[in-house]
MOPAC internal coordinates of N, CA, C and O (Angstrom, degrees):
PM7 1SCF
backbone

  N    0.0000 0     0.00 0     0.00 0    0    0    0
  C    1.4466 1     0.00 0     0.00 0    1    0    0
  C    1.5291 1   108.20 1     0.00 0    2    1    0
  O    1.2310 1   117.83 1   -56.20 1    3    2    1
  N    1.1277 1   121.73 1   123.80 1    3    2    1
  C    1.3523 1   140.11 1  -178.00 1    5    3    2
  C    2.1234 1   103.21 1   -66.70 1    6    5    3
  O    1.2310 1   132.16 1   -40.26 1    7    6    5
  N    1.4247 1    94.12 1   139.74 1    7    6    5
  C    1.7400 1    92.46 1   177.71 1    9    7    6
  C    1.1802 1    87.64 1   -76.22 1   10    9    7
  O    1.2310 1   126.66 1   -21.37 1   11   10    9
  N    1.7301 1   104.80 1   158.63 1   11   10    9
  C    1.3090 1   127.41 1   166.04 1   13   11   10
  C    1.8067 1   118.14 1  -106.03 1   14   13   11
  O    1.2310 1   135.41 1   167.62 1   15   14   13
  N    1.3933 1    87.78 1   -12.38 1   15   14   13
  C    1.8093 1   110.24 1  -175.18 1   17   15   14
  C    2.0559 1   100.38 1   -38.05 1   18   17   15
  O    1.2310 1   121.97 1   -68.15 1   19   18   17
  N    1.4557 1   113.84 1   111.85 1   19   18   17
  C    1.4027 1   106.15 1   174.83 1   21   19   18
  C    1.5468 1   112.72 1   112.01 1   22   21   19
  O    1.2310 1   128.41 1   151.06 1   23   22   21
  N    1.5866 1   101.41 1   -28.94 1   23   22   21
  C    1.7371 1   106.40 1  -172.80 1   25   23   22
  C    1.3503 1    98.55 1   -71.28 1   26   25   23
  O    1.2310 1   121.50 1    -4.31 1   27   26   25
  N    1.5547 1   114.74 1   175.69 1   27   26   25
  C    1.4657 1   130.33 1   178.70 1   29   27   26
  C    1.7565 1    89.34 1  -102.91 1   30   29   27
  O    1.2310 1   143.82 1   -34.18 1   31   30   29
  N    1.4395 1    71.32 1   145.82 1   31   30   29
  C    2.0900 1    98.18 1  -171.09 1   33   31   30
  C    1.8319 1    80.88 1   -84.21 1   34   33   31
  O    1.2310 1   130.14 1    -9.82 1   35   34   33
  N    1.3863 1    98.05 1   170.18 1   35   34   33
  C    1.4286 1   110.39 1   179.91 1   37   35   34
  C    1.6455 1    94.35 1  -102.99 1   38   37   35
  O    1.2310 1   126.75 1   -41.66 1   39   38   37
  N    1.4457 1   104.62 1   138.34 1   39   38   37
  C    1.6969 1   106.55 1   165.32 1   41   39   38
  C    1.5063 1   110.24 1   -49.14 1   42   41   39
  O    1.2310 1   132.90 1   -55.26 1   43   42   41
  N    1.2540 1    92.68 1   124.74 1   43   42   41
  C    2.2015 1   104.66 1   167.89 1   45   43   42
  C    1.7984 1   102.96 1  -140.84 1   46   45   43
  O    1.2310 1   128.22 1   -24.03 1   47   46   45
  N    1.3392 1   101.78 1   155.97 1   47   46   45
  C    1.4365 1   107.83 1   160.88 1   49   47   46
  C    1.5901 1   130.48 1  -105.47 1   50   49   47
  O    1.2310 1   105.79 1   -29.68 1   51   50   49
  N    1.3550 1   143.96 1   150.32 1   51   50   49
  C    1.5032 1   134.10 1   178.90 1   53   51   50
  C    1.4604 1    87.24 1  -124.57 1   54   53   51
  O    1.2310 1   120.33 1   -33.63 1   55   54   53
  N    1.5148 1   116.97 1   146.37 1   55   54   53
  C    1.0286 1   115.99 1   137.12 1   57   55   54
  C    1.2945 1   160.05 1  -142.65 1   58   57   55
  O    1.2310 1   101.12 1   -21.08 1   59   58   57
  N    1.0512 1   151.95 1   158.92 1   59   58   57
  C    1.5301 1   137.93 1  -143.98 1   61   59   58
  C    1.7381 1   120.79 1   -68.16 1   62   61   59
  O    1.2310 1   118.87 1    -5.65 1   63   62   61
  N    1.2410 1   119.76 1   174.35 1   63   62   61
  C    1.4361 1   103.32 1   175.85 1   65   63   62
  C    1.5692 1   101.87 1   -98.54 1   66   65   63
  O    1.2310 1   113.33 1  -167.95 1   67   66   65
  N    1.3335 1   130.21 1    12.05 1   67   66   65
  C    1.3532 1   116.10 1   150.84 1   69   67   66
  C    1.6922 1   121.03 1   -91.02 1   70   69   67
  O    1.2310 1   135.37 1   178.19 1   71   70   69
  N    1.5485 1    87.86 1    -1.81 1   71   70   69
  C    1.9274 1    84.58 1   171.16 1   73   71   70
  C    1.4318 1    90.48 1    97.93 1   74   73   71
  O    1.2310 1   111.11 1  -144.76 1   75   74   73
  N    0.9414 1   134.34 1    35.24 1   75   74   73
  C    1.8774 1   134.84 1   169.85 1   77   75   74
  C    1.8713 1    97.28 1   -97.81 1   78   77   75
  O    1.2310 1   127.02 1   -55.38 1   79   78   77
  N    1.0809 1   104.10 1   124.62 1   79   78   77
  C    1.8694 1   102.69 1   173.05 1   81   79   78
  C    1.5047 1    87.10 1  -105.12 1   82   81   79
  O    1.2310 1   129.75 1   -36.98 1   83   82   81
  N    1.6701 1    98.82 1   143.02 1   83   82   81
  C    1.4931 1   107.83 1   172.15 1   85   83   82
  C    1.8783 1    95.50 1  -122.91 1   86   85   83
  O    1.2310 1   114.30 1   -50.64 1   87   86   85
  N    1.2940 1   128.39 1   129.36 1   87   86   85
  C    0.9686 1   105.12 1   173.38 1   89   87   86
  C    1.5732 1   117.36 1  -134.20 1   90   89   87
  O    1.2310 1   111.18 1   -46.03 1   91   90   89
  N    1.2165 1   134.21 1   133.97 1   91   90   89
  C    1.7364 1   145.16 1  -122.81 1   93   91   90
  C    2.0081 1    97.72 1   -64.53 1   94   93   91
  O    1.2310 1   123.66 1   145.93 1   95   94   93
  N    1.6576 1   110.59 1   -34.07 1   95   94   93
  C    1.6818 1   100.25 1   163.53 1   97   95   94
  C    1.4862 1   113.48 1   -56.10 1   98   97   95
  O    1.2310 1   111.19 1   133.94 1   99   98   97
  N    0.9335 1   134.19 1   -46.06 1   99   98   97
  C    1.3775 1   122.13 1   174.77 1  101   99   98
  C    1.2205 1   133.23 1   -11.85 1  102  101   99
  O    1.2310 1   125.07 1   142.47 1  103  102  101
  N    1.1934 1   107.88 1   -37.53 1  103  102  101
  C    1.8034 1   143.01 1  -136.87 1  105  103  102
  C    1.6089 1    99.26 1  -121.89 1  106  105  103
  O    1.2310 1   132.36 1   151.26 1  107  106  105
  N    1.3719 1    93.74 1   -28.74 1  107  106  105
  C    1.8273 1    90.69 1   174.76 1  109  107  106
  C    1.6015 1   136.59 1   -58.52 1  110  109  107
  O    1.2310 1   130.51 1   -56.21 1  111  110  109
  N    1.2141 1    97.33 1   123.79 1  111  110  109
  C    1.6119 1   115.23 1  -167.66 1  113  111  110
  C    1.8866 1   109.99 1   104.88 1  114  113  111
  O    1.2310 1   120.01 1   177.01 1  115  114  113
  N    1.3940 1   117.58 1    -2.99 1  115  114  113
  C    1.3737 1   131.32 1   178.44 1  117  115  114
  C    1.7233 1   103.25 1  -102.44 1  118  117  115
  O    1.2310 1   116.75 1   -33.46 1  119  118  117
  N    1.2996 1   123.78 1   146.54 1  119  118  117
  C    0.9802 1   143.40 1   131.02 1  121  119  118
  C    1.6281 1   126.37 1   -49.57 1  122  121  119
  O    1.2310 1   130.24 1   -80.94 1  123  122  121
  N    1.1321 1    97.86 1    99.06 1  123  122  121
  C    1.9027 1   115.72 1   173.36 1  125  123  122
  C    1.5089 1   140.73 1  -128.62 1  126  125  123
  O    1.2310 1   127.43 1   -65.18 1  127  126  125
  N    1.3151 1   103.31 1   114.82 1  127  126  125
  C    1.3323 1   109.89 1  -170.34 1  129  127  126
  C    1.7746 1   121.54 1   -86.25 1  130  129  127
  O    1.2310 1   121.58 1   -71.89 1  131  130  129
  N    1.3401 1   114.58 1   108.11 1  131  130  129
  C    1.0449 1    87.75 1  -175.51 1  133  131  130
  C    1.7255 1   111.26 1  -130.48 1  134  133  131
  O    1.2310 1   124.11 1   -13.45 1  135  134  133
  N    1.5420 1   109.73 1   166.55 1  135  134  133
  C    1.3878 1   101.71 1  -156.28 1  137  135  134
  C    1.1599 1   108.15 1  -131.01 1  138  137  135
  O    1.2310 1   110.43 1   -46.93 1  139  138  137
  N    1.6279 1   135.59 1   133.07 1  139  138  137
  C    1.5063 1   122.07 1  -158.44 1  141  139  138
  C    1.8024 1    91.11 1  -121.29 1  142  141  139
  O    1.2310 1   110.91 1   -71.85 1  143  142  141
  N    1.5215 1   134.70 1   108.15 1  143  142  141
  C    1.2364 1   119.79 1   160.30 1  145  143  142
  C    1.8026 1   125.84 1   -97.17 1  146  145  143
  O    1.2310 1   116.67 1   -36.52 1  147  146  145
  N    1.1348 1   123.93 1   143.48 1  147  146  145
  C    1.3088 1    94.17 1   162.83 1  149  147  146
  C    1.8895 1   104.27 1   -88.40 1  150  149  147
  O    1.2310 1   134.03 1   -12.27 1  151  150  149
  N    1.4588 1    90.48 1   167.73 1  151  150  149
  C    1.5240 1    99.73 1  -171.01 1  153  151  150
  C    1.6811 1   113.66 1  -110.63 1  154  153  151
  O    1.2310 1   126.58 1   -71.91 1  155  154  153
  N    1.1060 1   104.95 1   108.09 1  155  154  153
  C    1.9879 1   111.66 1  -160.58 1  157  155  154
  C    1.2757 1   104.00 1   -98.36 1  158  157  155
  O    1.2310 1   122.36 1   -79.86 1  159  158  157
  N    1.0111 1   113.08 1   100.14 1  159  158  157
  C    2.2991 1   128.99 1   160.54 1  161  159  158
  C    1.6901 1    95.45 1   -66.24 1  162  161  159
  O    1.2310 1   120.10 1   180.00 1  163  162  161

């Protein structure tokens, strides 16, 4: 599997549970960290 470290993410949207869409152009020209966990019970 080839690194991806440096590539451009593909535009996607998330959105909130009040119904806010954030979507990753937004952010363009900003520095953003973002962090995906799953959450284990």
């Amino acid at each position: 599997m080839a690194s991806l470290v440096g590539s451009k993410a593909p535009d996607f949207e998330l959105a909130e549970p009040s119904g806010a869409v954030h979507r990753l152009a937004d952010f363009a020209g900003h520095y953003l960290l973002l962090v995906f966990h799953r959450h284990l019970r």
